[in-house]
Legacy VTK file of the C-alpha trace (Angstrom):
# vtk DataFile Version 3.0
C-alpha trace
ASCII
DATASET POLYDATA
POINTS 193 float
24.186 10.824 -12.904
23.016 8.831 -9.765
22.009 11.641 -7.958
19.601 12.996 -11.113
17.926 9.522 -11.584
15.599 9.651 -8.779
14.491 13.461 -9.512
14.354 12.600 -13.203
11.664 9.528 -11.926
10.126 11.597 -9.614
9.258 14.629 -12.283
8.263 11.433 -14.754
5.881 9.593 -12.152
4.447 12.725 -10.257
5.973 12.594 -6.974
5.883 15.547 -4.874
9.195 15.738 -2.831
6.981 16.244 0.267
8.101 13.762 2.680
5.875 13.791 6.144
7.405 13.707 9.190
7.598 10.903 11.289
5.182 12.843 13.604
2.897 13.118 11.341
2.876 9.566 10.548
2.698 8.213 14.065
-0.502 10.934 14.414
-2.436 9.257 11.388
-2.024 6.167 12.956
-2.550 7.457 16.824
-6.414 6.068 16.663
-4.847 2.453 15.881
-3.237 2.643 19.098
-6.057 3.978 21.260
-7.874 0.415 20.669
-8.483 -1.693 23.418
-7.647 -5.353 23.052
-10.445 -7.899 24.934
-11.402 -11.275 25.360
-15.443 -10.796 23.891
-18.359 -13.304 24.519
-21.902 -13.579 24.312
-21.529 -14.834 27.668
-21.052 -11.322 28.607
-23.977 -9.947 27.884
-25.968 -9.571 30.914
-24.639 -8.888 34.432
-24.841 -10.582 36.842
-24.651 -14.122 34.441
-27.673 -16.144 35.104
-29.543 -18.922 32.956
-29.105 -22.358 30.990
-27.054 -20.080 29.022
-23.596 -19.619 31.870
-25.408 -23.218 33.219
-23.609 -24.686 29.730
-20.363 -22.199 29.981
-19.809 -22.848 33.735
-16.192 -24.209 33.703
-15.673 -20.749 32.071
-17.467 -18.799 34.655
-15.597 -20.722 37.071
-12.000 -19.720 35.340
-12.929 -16.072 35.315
-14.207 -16.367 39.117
-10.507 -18.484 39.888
-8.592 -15.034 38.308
-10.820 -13.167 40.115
-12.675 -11.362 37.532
-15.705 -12.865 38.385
-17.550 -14.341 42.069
-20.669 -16.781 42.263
-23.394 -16.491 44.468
-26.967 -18.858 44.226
-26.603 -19.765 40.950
-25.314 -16.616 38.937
-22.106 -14.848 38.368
-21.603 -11.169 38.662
-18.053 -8.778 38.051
-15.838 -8.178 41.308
-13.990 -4.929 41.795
-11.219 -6.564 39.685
-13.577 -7.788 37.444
-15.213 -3.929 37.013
-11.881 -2.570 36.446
-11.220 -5.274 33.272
-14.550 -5.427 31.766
-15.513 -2.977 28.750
-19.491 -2.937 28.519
-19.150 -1.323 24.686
-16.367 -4.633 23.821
-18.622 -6.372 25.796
-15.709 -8.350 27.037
-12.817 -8.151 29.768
-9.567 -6.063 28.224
-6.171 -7.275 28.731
-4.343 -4.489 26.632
-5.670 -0.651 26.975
-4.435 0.010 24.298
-1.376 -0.837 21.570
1.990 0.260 21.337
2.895 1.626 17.878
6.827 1.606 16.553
8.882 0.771 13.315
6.568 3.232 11.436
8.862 3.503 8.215
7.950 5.288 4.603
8.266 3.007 1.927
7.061 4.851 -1.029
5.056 7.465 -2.404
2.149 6.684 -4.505
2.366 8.259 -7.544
0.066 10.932 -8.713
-1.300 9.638 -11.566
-2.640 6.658 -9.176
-4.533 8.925 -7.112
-8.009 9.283 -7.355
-9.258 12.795 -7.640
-10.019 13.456 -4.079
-6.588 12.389 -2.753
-4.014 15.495 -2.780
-0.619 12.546 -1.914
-0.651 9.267 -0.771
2.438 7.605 1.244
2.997 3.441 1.249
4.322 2.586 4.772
4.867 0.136 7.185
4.711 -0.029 10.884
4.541 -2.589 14.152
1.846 -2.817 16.690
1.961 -3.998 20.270
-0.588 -4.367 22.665
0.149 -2.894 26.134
-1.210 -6.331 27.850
-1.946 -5.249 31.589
-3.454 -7.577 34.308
-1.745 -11.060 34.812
-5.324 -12.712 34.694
-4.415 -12.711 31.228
-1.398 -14.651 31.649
-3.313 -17.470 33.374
-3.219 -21.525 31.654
-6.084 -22.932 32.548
-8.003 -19.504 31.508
-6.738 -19.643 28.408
-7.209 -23.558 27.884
-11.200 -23.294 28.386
-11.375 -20.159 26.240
-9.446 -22.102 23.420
-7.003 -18.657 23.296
-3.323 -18.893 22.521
-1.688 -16.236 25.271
1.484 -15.690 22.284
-0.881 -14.860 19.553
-3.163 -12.323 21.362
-0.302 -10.424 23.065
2.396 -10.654 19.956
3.317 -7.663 18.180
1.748 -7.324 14.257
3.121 -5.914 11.630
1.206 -3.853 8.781
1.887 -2.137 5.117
-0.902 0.282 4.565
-1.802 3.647 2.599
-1.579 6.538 4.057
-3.481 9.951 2.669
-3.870 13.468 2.530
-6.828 15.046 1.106
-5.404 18.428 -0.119
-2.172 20.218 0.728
-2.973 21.494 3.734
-4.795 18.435 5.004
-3.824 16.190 7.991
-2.592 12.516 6.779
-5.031 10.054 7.579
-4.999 6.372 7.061
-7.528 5.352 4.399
-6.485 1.598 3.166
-9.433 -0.238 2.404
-7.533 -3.661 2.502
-6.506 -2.610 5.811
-8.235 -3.843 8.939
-7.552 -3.982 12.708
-9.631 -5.817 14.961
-7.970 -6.664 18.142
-10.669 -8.048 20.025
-10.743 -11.962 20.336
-14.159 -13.872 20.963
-13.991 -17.345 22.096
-15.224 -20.781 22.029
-17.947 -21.199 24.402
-21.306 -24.396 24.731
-24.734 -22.828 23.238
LINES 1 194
193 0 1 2 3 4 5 6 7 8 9 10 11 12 13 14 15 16 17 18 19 20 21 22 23 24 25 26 27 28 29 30 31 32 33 34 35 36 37 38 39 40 41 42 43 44 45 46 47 48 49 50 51 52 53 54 55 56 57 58 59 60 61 62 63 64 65 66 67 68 69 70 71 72 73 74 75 76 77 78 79 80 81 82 83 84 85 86 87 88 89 90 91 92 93 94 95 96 97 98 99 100 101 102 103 104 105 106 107 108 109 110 111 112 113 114 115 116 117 118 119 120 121 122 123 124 125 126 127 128 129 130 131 132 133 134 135 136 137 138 139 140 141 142 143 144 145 146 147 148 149 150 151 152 153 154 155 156 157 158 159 160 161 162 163 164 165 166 167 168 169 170 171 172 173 174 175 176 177 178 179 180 181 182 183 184 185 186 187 188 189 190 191 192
């Protein structure tokens, strides 16, 4: 009789006996890990830095210049090679993970038919970790992270995440659509206006 119960709730509450693969799963969530993870400021606006503006951040400008990231010369601050390599002009900030490591993708459920909307062929509950690839040992640096006001643990930690997963119709790819879900892993920081 055990073995019967879960077809018996399946056929009741419209599940589909279509499991995805684990493949598939990781490929829904493959954009996830394609994110960059970077340290954002206003302060990064404009290369080279000039103005009252870096005048009132300049123990900051100095930091970035003492990982290397940055160099002064007559008043302004502009990117070194280093600092070229790290910055991300779309993030507008320097990037200490290219991207994020995903793992521990597991299915917990499938949503039941009946709480589908119309457009939504099957629908998959599941959970999964999230690493960033931290790169650069700039990063990694105290006094850095003291005058940005950033906590080195908390940026590079690994997150964890339950979200929905979709397909559209049958022979649809699965695509995460979660509206409660959100990833952002840039961090902006404190900074004198």
């Amino acid at each position: 009789m055990r073995k019967v119960f879960p077809l018996v709730v399946c056929a009741l509450s419209g599940c589909s006996n279509e499991r995805p693969t684990s493949e598939e799963l990781l490929a829904a969530l493959n954009e996830l890990g394609q994110k960059k993870a970077c340290l954002t400021s206003e302060l990064f606006s404009e290369w080279p830095a000039k103005g009252d503006f870096v005048t009132r951040n300049k123990v900051i400008m100095e930091r970035l210049a003492d990982v290397g990231l940055v160099q002064q010369a007559n008043g302004t601050f502009d990117l070194t090679a280093k600092g070229k390599d790290f910055f991300d002009h779309k993030q507008n900030g320097f990037c200490y993970a290219s991207g994020h490591t995903i793992s521990n993708v597991n299915l917990i459920k499938e949503v039941p038919t009946e709480q589908l909307p119309t457009a939504v062929y099957q629908a998959w509950q599941i959970s999964f970790e999230i690493t960033p690839m931290v790169g650069g040992e700039w990063i990694d640096n105290p006094e850095l992270l003291r005058v940005l006001g950033v906590d080195f643990p908390q940026i590079t930690q690994s997150q964890n995440f339950n979200v929905r997963l979709i397909k559209r119709n049958e022979n649809a790819e699965i695509e995460l659509l979660d509206p409660r879900f959100s990833f952002r892993p840039n961090h902006s920081f404190k900074m004198g206006w």
